[in-house]
C-alpha positions as CSV (number, residue, x, y, z in Angstrom):
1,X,-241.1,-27.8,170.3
2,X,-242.5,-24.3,169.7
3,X,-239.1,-23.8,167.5
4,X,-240.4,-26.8,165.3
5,X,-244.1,-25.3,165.7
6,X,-242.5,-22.4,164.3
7,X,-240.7,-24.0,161.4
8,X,-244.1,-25.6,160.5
9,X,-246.3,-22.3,160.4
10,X,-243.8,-20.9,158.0
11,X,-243.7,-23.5,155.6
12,X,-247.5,-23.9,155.1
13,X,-247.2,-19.6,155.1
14,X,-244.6,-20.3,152.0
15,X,-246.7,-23.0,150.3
16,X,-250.0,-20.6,150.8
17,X,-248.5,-18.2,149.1
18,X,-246.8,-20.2,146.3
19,X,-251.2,-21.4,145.7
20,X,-251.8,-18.0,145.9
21,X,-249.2,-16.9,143.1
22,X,-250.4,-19.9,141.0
23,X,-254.0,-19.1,141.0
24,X,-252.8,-15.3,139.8
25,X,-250.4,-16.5,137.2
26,X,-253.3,-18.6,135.7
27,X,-255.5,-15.9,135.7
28,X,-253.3,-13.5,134.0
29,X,-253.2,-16.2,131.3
30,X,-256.9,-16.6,131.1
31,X,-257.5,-19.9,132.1
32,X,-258.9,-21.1,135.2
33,X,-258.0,-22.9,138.3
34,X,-258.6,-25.8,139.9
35,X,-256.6,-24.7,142.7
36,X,-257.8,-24.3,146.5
37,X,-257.7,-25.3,150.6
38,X,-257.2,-29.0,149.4
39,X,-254.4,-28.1,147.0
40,X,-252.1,-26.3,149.5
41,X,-254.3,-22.6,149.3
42,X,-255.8,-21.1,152.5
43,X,-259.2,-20.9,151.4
44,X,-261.4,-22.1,154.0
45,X,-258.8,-20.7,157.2
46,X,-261.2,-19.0,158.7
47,X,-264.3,-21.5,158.0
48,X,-264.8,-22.8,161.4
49,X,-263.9,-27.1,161.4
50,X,-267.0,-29.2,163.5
51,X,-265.7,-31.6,164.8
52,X,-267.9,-34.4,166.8
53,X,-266.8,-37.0,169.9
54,X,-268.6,-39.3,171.8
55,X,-268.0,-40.0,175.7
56,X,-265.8,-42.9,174.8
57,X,-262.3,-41.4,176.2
58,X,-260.1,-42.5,173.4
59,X,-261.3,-40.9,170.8
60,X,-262.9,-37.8,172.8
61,X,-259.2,-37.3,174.7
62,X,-257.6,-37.3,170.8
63,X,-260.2,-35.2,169.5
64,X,-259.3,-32.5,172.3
65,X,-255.6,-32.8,171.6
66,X,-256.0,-32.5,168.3
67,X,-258.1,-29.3,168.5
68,X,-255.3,-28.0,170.1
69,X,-253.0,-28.5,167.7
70,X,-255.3,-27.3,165.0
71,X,-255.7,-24.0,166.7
72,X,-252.4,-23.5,167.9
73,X,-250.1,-24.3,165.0
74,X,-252.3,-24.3,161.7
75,X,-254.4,-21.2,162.6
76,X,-257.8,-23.1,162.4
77,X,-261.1,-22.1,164.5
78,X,-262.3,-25.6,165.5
79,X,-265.6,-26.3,167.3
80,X,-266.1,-29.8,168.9
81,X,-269.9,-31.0,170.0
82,X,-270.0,-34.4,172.4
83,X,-273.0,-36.3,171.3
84,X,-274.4,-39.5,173.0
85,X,-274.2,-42.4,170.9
86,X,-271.9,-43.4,168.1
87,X,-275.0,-43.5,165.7
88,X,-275.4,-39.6,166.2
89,X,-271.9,-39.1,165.3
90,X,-271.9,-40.8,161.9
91,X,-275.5,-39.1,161.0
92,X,-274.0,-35.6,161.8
93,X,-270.9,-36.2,159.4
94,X,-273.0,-37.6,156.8
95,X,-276.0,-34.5,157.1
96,X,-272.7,-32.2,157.1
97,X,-273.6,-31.1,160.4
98,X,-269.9,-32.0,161.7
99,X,-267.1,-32.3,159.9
100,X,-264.9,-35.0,161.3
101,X,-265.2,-37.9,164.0
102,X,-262.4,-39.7,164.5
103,X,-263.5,-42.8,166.4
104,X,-265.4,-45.5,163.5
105,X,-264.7,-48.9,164.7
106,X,-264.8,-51.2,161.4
107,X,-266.0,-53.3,159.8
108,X,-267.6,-55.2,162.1
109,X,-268.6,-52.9,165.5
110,X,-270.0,-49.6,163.7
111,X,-270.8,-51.9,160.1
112,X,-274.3,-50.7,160.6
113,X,-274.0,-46.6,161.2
114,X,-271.4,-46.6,158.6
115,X,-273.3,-48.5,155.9
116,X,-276.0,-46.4,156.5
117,X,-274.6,-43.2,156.0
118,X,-270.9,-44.0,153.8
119,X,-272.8,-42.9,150.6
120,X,-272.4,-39.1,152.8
121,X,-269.1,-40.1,153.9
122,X,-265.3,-40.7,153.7
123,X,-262.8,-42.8,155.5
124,X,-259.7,-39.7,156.0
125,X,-257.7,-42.3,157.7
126,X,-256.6,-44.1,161.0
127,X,-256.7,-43.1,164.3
128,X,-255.8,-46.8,165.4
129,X,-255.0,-49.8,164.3
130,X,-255.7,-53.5,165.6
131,X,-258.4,-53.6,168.0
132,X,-260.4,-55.6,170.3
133,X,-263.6,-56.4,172.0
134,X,-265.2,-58.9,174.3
135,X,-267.1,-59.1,177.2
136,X,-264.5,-58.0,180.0
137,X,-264.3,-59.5,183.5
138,X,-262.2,-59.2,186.5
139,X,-259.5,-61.6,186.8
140,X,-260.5,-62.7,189.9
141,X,-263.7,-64.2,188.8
142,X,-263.5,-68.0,188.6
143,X,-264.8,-67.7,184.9
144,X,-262.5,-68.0,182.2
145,X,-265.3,-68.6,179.4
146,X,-268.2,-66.9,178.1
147,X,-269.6,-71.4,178.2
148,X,-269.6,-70.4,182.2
149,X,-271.8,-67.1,182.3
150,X,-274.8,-69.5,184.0
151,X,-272.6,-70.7,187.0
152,X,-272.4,-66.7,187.9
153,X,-275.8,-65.4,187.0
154,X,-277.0,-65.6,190.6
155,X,-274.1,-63.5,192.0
156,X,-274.6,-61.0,188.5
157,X,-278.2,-61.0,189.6
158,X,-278.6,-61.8,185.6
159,X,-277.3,-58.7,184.8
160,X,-274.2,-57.4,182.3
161,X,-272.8,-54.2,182.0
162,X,-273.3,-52.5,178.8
163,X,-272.5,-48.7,177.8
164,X,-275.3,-46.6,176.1
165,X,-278.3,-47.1,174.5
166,X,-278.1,-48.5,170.7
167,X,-274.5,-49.0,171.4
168,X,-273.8,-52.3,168.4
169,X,-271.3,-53.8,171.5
170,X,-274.6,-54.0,173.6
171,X,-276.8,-56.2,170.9
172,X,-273.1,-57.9,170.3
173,X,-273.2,-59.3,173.1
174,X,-277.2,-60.2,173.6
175,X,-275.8,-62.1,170.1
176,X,-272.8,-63.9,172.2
177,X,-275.7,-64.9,174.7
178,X,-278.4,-66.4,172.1
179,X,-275.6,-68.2,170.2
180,X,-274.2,-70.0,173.7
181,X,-277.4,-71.0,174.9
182,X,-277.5,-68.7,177.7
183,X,-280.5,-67.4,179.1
184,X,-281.7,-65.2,182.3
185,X,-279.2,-62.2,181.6
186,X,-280.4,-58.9,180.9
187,X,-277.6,-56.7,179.0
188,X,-278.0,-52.8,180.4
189,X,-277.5,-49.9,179.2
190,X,-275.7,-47.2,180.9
191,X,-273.4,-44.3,180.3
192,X,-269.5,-45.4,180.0
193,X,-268.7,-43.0,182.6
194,X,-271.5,-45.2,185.0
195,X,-270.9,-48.2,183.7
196,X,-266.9,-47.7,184.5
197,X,-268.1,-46.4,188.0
198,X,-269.7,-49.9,188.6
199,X,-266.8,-51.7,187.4
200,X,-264.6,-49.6,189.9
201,X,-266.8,-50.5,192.7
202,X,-267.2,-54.3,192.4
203,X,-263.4,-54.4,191.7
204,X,-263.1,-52.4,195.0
205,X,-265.3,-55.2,196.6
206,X,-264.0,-57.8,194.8
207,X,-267.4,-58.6,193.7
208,X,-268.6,-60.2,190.0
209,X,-269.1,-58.4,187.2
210,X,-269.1,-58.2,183.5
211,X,-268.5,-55.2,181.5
212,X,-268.7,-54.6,177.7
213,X,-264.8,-54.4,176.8
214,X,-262.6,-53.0,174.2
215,X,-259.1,-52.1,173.6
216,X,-258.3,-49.1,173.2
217,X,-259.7,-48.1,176.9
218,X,-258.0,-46.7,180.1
219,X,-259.2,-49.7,181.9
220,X,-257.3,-52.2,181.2
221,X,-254.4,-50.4,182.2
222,X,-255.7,-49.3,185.5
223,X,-257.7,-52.8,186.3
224,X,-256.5,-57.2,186.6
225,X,-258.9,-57.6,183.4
226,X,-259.6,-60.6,180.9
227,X,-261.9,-61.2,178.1
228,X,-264.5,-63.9,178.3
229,X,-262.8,-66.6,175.8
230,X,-265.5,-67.3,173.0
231,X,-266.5,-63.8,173.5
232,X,-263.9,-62.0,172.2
233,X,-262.4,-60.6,169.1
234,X,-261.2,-63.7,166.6
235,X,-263.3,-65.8,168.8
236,X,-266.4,-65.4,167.7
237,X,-268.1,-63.9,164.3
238,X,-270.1,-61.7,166.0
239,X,-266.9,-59.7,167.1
240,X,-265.4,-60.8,164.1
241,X,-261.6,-60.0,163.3
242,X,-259.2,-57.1,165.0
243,X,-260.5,-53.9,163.6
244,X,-259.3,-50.6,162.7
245,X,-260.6,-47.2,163.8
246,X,-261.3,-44.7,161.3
247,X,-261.4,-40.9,161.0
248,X,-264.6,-40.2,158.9
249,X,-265.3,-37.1,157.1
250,X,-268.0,-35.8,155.1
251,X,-267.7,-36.1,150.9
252,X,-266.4,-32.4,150.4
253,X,-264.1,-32.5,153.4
254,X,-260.8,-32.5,151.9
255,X,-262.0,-29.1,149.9
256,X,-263.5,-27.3,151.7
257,X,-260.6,-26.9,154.1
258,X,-256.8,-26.2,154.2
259,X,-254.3,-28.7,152.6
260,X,-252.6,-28.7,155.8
261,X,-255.1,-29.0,158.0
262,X,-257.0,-31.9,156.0
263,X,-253.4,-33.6,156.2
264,X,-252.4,-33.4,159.4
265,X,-255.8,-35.1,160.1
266,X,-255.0,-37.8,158.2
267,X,-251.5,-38.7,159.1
268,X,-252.2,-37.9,163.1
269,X,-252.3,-41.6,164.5
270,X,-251.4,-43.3,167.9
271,X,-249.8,-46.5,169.6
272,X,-250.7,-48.3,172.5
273,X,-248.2,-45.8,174.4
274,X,-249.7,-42.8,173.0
275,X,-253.4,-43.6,173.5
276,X,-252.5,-44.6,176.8
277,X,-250.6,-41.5,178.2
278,X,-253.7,-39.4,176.6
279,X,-256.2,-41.1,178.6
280,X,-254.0,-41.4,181.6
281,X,-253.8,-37.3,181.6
282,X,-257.5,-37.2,180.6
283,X,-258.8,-39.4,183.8
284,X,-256.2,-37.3,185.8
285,X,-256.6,-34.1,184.9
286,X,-258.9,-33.0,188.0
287,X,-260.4,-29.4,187.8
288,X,-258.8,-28.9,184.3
289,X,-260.8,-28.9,181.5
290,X,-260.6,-31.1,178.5
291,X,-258.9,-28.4,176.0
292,X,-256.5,-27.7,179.1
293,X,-255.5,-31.5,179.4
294,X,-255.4,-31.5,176.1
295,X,-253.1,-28.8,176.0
296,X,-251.1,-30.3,178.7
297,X,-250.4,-33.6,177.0
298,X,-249.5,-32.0,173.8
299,X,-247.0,-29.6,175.8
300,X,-245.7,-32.9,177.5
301,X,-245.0,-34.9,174.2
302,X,-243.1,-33.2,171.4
303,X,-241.7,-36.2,169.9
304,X,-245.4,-37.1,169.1
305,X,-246.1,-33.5,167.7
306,X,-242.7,-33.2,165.8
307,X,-243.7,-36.7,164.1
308,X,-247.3,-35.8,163.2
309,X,-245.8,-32.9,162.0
310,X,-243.3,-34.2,159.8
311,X,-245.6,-36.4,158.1
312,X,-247.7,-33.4,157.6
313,X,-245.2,-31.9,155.7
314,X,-244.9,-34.2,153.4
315,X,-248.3,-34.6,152.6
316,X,-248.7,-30.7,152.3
317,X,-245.8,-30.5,149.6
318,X,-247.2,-33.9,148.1
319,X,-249.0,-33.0,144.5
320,X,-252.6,-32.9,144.1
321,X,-255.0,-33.0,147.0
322,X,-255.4,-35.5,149.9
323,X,-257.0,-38.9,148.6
324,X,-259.2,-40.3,151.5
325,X,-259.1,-44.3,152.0
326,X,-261.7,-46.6,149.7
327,X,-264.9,-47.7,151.9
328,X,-264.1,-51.1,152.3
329,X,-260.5,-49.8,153.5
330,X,-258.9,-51.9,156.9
331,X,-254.9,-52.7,157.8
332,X,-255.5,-54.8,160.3
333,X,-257.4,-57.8,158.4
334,X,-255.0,-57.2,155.8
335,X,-252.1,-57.4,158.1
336,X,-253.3,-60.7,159.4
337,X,-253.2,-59.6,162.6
């Protein structure tokens, strides 16, 4: 790995300096160029890259790995700030407080933070594609349907587990409620971290509950776990079709910064596998801190790495610079899926 590490640093060194050698040669000749970090040049190296995450594990545990990469094998300084609330996120990319968040869940989940600020904003390109979202029970609850919620309120004490504050999956699912005809349910808000800590504990008890669910997330691989049916991605408009999550950056992004570094943001994606073994190492990880797990999982998956990095590559020596994705950009729709 650090061999193809290696290999990496000295191309991007070689196509620095072939920018470089441009921009003089076109000076010499009196004209002026257009050339810069977005073209291949390493203007903007040492300009520090914000990056923003929110407590959800997926995309905090990717933002962290890729941080590391960043640093380690393209040279960048990178600075990431957690923030509570997905809402937050998109405002600081649009106000050019951050530069990059990598977890927008569209069209239909984040539809309202991103039409607010995508006039400030650019879809870079995906982190993942072909989501899901529901409200999540354990499979041991006699409930199979979102019809049946009334039958259980008593045991719920008319409560469902949401995740923060403003959260769209939180009114989502006080939508799922009015449009059933379901009534004495309060939907509350919590942190993910406490409202995974309740799920742990009634599973441990094998009592009822029901969560705010989506996929990616480390809990359906650690948890017996089923969506509500009728409440449920391609079940119901108001969770709408799969969706696709979206790196967003802010409208000057992909010049301000290095060719290489702006690409390998792009092109960096994961699978079920991936995403999985990232949170897996992340919930694991103990004393170690984030950037250490980070570290860890990158250390632990070269193949990964080595294919980011190849597709980096290419878009480095590609001409011209990095074209973001239009705004009303998706795969998964597309796709059918």
């Amino acid at each position: 790995m650090m061999n193809r590490l290696a290999s990496f640093r000295s191309l991007t060194a070689v196509l620095a300096a072939v920018a470089f050698l441009a921009v003089g040669v076109a000076g010499c000749g009196g004209g002026s160029s257009s050339g810069g970090a977005a073209d291949g040049g390493d203007q903007g190296t040492s300009q520090p890259l914000n990056m923003v995450t929110v407590n959800w594990i997926e995309g905090m545990a990717f933002t962290y790995a890729q941080e590391q990469i960043l640093e380690d094998s393209l040279g960048m300084t990178v600075d990431v700030k957690e923030v509570q609330g997905g809402g937050l996120a998109f405002k600081s990319v649009a106000d050019q407080e951050r530069d990059y968040f990598n977890e927008a869940w569209l069209p239909t989940t984040h539809k309202d933070p991103w039409n607010e600020t995508k006039g400030d904003a650019k879809k870079l390109g995906y982190m993942y594609k072909g989501t899901s979202v529901g409200l999540t029970v354990p499979a041991y609850m006699d409930i199979n349907s979102v019809t049946e919620l009334s039958e259980v309120r008593e045991g719920l004490e008319g409560e469902i587990n949401g995740i923060e504050s403003g959260a769209a999956v939180n009114d989502q699912t006080r939508q799922i409620l009015e449009n059933n005809g379901i009534e004495g349910f309060d939907v509350v808000p919590a942190s993910g971290p406490a409202t995974w800590q309740a799920l742990e504990s009634a599973i441990n008890n094998q009592e009822p509950i029901v969560v705010t669910g989506w996929y990616p997330h480390w809990k359906w691989g650690s948890y017996d776990l089923k969506y509500l049916e009728g409440a449920q991605t391609g079940q119901s408009p108001v969770f709408g079709a799969p969706e696709d999550v979206f790196k967003i950056v802010d409208s000057e992004f992909t010049e301000e910064f290095p060719k290489d570094a702006v690409c390998f943001l792009k092109v960096s994606e994961v699978n079920d596998a991936q995403i999985e073994s990232l949170m897996d190492t992340f919930r694991n990880r103990g004393d170690m801190s984030k950037s250490a797990a980070a570290a860890q999982w990158v250390e632990n998956n070269p193949d990964v790495i080595n294919g980011w990095m190849d597709q980096t590559e290419e878009c480095v020596a590609s001409d011209g610079p990095v074209q973001t994705l239009p705004d009303d950009a998706t795969y998964s729709r597309e796709q059918g899926a």
